[in-house]
Backbone as numpy.savetxt, mean C-alpha at the origin, in Angstrom:
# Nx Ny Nz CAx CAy CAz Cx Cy Cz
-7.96 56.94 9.98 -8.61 55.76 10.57 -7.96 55.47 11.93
-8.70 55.00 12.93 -8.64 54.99 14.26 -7.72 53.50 14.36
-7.16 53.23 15.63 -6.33 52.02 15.64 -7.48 50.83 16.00
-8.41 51.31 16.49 -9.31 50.22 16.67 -10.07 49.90 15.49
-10.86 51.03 14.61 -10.72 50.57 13.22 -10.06 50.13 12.41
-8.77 49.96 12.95 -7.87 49.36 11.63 -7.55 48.00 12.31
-7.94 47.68 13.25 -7.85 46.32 14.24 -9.05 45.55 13.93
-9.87 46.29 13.72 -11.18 45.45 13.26 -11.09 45.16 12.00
-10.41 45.95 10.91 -10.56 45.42 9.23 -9.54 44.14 9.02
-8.61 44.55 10.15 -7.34 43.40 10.12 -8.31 42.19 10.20
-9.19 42.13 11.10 -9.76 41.00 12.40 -10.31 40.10 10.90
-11.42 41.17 10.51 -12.43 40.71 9.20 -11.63 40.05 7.99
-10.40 40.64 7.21 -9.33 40.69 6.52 -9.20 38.21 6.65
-8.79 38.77 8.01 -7.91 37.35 8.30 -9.53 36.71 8.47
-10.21 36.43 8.72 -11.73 35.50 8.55 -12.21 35.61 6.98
-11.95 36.42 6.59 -11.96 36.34 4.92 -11.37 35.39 4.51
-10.26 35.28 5.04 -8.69 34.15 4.74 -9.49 32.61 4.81
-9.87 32.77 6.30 -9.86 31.78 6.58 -11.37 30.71 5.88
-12.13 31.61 5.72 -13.30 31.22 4.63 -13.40 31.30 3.29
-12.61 31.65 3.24 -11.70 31.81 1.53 -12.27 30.13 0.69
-12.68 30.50 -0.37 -12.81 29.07 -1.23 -12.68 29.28 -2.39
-11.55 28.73 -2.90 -11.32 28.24 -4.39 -12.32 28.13 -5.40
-12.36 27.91 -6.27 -13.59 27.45 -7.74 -14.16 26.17 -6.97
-13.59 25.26 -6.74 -13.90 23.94 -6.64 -15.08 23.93 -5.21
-14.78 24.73 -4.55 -15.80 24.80 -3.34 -15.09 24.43 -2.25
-13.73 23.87 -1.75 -12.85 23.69 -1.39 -12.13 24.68 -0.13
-12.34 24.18 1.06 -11.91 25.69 2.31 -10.89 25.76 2.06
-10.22 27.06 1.14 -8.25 27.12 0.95 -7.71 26.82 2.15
-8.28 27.28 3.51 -7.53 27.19 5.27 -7.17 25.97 4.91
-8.30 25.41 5.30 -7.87 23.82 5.06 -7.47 22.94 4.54
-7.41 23.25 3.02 -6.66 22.74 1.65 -5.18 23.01 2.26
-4.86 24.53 3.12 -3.30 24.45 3.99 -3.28 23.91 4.48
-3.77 23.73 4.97 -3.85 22.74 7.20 -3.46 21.24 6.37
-3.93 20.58 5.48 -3.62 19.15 5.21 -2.21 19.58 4.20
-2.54 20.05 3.60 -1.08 20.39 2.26 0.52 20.01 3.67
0.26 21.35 4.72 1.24 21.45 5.96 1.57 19.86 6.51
0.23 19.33 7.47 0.53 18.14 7.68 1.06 16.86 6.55
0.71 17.02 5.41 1.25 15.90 5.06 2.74 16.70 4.41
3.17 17.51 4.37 4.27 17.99 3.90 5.36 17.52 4.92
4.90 17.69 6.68 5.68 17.52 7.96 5.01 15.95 8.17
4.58 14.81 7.92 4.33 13.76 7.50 5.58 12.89 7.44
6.37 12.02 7.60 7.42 11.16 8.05 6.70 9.53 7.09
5.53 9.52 7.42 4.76 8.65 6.88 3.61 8.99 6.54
2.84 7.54 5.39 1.61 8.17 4.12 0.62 8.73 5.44
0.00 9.26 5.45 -1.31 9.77 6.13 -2.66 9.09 5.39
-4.00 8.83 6.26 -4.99 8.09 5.82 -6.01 9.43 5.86
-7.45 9.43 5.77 -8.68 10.39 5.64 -8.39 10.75 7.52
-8.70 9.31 7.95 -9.25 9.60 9.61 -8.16 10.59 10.39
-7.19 10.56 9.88 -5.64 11.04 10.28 -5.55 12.45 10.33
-5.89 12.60 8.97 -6.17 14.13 8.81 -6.99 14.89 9.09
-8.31 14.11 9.24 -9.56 14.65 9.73 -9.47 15.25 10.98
-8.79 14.21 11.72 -8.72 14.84 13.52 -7.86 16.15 13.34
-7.18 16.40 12.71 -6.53 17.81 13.09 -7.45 18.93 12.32
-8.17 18.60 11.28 -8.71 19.85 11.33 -10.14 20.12 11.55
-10.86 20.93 11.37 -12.49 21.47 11.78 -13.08 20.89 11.77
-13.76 20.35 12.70 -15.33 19.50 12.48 -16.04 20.00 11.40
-16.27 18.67 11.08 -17.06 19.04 9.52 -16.50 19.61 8.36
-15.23 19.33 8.40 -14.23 19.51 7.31 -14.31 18.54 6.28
-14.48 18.95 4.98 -13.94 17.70 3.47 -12.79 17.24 3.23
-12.14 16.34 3.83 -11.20 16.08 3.89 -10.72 15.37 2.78
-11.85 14.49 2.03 -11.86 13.87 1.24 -11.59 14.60 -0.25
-12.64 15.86 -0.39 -12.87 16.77 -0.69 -11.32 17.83 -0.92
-10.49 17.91 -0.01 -9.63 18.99 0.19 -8.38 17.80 -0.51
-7.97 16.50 -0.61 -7.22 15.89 -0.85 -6.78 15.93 -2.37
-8.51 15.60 -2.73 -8.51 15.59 -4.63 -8.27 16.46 -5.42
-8.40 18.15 -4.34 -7.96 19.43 -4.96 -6.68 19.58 -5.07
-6.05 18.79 -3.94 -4.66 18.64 -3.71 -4.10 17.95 -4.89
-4.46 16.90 -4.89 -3.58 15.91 -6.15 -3.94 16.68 -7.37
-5.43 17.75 -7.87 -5.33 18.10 -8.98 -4.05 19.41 -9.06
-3.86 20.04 -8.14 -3.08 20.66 -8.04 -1.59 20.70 -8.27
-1.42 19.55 -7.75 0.01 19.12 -7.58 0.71 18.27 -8.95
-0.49 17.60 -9.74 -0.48 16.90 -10.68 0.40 17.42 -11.81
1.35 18.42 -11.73 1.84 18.90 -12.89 3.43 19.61 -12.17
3.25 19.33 -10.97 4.16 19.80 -10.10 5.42 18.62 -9.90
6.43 19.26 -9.24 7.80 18.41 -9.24 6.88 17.11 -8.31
6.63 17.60 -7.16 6.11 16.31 -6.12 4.77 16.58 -6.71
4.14 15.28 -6.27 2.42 14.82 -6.50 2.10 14.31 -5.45
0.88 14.17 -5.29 0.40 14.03 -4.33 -0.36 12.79 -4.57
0.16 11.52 -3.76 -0.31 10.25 -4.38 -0.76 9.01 -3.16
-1.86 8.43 -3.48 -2.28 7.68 -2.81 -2.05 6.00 -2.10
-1.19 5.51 -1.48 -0.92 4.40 -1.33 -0.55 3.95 -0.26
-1.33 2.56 -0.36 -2.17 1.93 0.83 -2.94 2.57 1.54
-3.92 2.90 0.54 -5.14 3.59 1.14 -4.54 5.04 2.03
-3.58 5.52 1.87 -3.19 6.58 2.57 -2.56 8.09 1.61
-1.90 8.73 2.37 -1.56 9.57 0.92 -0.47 10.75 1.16
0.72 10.62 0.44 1.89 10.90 0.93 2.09 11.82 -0.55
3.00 13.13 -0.20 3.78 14.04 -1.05 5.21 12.63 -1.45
5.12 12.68 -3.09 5.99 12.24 -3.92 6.79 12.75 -5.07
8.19 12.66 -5.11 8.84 13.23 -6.59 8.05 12.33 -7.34
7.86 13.30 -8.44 7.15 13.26 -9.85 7.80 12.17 -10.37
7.80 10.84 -10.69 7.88 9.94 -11.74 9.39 10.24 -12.32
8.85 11.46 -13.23 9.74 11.49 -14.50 10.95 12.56 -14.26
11.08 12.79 -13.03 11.96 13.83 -12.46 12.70 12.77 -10.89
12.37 11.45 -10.99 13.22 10.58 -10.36 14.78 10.49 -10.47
15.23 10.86 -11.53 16.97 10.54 -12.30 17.13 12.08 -11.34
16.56 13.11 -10.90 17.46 14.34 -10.41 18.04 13.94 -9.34
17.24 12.63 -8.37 17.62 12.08 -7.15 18.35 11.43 -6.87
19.01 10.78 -7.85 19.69 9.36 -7.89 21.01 10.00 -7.41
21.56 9.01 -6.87 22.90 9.07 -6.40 23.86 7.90 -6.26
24.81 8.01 -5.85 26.06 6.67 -6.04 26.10 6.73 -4.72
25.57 5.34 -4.76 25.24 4.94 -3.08 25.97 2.91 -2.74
26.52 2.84 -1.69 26.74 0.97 -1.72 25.70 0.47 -2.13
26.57 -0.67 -3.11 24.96 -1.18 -3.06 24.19 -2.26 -2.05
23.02 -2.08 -2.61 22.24 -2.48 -1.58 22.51 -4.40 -1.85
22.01 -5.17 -0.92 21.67 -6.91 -1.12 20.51 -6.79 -1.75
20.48 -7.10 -2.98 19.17 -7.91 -4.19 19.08 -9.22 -3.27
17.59 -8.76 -3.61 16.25 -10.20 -3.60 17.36 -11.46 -4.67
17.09 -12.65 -4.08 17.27 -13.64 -5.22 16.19 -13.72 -5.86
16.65 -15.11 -7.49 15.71 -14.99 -8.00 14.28 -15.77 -7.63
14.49 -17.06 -6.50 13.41 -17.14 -5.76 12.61 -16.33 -5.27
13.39 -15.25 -4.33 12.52 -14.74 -3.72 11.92 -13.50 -4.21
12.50 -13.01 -5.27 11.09 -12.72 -6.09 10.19 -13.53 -6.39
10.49 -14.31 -7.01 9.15 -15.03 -8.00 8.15 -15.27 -6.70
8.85 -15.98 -5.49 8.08 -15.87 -4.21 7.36 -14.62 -4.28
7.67 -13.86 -3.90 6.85 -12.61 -3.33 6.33 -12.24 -4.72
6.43 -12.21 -5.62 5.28 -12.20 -7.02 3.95 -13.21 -6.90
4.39 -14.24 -6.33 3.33 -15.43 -5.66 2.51 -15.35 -5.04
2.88 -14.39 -3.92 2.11 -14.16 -2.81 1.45 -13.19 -2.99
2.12 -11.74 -3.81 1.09 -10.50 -4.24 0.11 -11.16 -4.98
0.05 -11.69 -5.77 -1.12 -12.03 -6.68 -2.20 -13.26 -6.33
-1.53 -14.03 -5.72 -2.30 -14.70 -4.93 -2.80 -15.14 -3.98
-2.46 -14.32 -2.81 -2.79 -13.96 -1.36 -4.43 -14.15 -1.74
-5.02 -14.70 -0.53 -4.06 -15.71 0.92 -3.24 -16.85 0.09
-2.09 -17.17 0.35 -1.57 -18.00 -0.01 -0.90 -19.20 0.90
-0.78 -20.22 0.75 0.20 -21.04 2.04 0.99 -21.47 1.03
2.44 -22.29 2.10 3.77 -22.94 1.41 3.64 -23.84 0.56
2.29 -24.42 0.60 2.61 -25.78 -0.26 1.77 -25.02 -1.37
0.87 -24.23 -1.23 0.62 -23.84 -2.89 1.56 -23.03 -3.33
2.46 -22.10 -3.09 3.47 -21.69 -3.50 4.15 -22.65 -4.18
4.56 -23.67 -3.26 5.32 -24.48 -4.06 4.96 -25.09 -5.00
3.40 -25.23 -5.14 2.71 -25.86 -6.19 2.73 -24.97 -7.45
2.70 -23.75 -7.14 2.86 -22.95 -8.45 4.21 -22.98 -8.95
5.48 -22.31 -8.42 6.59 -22.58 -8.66 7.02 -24.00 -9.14
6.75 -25.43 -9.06 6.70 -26.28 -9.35 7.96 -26.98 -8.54
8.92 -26.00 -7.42 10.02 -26.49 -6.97 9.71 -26.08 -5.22
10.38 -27.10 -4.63 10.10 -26.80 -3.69 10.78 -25.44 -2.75
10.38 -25.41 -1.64 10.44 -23.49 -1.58 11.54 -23.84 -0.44
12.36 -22.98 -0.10 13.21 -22.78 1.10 12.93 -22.00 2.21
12.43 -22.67 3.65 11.68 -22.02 4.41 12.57 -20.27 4.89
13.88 -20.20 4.51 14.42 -19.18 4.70 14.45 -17.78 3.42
13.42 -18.06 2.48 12.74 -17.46 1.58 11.69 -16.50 1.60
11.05 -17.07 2.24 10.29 -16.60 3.12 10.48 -15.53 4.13
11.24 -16.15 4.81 11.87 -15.74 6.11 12.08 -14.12 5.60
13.52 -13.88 4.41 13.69 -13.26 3.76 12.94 -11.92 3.90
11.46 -12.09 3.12 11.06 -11.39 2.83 9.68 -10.68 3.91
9.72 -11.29 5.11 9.48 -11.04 5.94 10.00 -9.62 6.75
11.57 -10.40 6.42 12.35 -9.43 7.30 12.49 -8.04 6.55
11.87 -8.33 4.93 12.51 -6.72 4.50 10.79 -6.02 4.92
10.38 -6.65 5.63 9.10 -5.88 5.72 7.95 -5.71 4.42
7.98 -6.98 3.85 6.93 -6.69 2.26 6.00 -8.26 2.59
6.00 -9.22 3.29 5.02 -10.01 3.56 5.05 -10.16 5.14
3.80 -11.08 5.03 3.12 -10.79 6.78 2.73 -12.20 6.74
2.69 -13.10 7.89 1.71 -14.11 7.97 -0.18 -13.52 7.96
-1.28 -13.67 7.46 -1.86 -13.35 7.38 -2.87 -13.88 8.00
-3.22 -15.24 7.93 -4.22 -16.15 8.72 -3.89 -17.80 8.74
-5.09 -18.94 9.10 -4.60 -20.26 8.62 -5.73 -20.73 7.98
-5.39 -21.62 7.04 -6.65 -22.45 6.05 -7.29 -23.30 7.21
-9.04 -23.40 6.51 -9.35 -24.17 7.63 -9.48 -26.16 6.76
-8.18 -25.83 6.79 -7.67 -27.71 6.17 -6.72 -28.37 6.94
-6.56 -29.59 6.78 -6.06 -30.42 8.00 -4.49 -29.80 8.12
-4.47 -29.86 8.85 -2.69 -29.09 9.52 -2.81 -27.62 9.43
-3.92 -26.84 9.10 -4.36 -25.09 9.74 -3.24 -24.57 9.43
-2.58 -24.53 7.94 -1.17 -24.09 7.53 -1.50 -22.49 7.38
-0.38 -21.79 7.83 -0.66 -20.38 7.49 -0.32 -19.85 6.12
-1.62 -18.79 6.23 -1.54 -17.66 4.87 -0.82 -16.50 4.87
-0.41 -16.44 3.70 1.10 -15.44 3.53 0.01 -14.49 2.74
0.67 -12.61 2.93 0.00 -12.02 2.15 0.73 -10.78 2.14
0.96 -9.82 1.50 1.72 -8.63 1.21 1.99 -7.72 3.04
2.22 -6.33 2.50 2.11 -5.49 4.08 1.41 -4.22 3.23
1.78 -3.73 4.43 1.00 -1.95 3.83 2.83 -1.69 3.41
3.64 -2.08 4.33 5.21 -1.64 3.55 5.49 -1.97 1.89
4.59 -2.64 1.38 4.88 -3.65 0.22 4.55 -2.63 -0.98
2.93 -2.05 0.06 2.04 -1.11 -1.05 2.99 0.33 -1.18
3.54 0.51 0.16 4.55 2.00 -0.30 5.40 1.82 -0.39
5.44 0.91 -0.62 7.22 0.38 -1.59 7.27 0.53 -3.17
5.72 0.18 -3.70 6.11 -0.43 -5.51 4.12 1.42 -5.49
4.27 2.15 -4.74 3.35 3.12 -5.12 2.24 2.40 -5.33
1.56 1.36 -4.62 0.20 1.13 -4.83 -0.84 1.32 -4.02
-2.37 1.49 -4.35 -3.23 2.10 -3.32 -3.81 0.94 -3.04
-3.99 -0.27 -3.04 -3.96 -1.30 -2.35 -3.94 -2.70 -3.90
-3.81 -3.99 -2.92 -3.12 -4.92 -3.68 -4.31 -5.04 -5.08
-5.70 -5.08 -5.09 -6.13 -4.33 -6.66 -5.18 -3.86 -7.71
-5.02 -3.04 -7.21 -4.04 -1.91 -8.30 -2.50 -2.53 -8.86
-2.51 -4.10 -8.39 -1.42 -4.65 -8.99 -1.27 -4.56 -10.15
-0.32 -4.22 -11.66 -0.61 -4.66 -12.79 -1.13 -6.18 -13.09
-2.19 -4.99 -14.23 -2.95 -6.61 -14.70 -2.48 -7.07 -16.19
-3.60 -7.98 -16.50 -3.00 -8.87 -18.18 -2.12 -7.60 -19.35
-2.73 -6.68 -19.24 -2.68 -5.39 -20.08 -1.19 -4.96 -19.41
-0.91 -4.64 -18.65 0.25 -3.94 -17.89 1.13 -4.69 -18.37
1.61 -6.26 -17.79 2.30 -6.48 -18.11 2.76 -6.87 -18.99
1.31 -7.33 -20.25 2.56 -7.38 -21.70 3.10 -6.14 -22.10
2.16 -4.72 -22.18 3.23 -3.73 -21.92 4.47 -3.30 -22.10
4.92 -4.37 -20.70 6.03 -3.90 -19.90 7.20 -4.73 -20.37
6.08 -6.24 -21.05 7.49 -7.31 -21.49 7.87 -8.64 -20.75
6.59 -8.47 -19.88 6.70 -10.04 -18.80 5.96 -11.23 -19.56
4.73 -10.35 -20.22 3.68 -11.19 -20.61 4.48 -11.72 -22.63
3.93 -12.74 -22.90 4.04 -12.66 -24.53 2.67 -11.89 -24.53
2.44 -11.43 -25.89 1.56 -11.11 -26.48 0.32 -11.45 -26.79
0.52 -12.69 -26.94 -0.65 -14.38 -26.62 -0.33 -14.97 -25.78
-1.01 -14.66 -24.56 -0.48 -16.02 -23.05 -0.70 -17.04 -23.56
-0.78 -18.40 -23.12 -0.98 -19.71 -23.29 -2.64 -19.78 -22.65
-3.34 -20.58 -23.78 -5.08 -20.61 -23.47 -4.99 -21.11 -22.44
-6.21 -20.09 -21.30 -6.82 -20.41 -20.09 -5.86 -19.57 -19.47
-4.52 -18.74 -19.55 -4.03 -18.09 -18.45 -4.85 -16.70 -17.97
-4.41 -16.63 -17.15 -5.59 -15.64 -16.36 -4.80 -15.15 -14.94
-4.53 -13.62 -14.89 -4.18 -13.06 -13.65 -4.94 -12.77 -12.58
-4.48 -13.49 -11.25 -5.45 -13.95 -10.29 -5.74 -12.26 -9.38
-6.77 -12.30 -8.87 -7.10 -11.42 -8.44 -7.02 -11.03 -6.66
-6.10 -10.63 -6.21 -5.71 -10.76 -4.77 -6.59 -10.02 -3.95
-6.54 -10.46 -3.01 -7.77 -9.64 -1.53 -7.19 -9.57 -0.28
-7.26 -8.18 0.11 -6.63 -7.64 1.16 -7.40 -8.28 2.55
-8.86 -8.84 1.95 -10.01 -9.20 3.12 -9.70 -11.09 3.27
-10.14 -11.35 4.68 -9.61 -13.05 4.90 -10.69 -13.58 3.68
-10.26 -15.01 3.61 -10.97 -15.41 2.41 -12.08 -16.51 3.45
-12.92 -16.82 2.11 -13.81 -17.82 2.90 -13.66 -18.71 3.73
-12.17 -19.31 3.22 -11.74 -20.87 4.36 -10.69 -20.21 5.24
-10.33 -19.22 5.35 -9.38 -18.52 6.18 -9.94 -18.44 7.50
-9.23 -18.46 8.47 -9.21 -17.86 9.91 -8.11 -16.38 10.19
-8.48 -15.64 10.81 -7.66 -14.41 11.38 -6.01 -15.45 12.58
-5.01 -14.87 11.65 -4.05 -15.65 12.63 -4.00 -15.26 13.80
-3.95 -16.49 14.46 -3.22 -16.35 16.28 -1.56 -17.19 16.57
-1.18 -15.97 17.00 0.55 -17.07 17.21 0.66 -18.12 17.98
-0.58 -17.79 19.01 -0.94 -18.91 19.85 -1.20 -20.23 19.68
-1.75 -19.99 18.92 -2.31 -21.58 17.87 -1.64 -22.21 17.78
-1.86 -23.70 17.97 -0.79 -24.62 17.86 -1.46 -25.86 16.50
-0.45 -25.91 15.89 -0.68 -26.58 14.14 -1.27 -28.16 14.78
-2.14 -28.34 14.08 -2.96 -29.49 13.81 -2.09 -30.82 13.64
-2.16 -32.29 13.73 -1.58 -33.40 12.83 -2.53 -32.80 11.54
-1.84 -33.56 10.29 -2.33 -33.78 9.24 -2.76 -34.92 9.28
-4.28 -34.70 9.09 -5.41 -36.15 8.95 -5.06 -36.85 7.80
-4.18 -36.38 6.75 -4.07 -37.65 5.91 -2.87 -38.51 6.02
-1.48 -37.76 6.62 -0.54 -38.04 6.93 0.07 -38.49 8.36
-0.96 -37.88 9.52 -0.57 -37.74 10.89 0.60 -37.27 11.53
0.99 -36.34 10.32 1.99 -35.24 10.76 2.10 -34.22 10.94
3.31 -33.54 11.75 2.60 -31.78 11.90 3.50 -30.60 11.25
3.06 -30.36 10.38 4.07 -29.44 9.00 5.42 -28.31 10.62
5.67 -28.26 10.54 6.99 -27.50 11.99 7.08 -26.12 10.80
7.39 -26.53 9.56 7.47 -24.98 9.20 6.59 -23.78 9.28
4.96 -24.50 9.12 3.72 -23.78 9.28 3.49 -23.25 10.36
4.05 -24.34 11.77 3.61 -23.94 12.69 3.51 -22.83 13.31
């Protein structure tokens, strides 16, 4: 065989490759091309993300789900959160990682129950917080949990003094592995787990959180300057 014939079977060989498809219907090229990028990935990757790097008219959507079935039995998985989707150690192969490290500063026990407040019931403001908790809140509680990057100011109610709404981050969702605040455990999860009794108390009910502004919400501006309160004629300074 001639060198130019054997340059041409090479040529055909590698376009074979590259049109290559799995059972599933799935372009293997491309099932690489995303496997690669999210492997060299630093952070979760979304559809639109991945799409731009490879072929017009690529399944991206398509090439992801082959991925996670794939991986699903493997040390890392391939898992979805905050709507995005990042290579993860397997669950149950977490203890190989662990190490003796300083420890870190724990949340108090406010500021959990806070930020349990706000996941589940976002949009939320200070004074219903405090209304649930039944004690009043410490504006540096907040603050807190701001700074570890797991809540956001979100918008303001449209009620007298335009107090702002508190609501999770996308850091919050790839912090606790969730694909958005939905996927919080519900009634079922957590008796489970041992939070819940077995029989809540009649009428309890786990509230259902939304990533979207709510009906009386506005989109926040820092600009905005806080209202008097029409019933009080005062102007909340913490909200502001």
């Amino acid at each position: 065989m001639s060198n130019v014939a054997k340059m041409i079977e090479t040529i055909e060989e590698q376009m074979d490759a590259v049109t290559e498809k799995p059972e599933d219907g799935v372009n293997a090229e491309h099932l690489r091309m995303v496997e690669a990028l999210l492997f060299a990935a630093s952070e979760p990757l979304d559809v639109k993300a991945l799409g731009a790097s490879l072929p017009e008219g690529a399944d991206v959507k398509g090439v992801l789900a082959a991925l996670q079935a794939a991986y699903e039995r493997r040390g890392v998985n391939l898992c979805c959160v905050a709507g995005k989707y990042q290579f993860r150690t397997a669950s149950d192969l977490a203890f190989l990682l662990r190490k003796e490290q300083p420890e870190q500063k724990r949340l108090s026990k406010a500021a959990i129950e806070t930020l349990a407040i706000i996941a589940y019931h976002q949009p939320v403001t200070r004074a219903e917080i405090e209304d649930i908790r039944g004690v009043a809140l410490s504006k540096g509680t907040i603050d807190t949990l701001m700074e570890v990057g797991w809540v956001k100011i979100r918008g303001r109610k449209r009620t007298p003094g335009r107090p702002v709404t508190y609501g999770t981050t996308e850091a919050f969702l790839v912090q606790f592995g969730l694909e958005s605040v939905g996927h919080l455990p519900g009634t079922d999860e957590l008796k489970a787990a041992g939070f819940l009794e077995a029989m809540p108390p009649s009428g309890f009910d786990v509230p259902n959180p939304s990533d979207a502004l709510g009906p009386d919400e506005d989109p926040y501006d820092p600009n905005e300057q806080a209202e008097p309160d029409l019933l009080t004629g005062s102007v909340n300074l913490d909200e502001a």
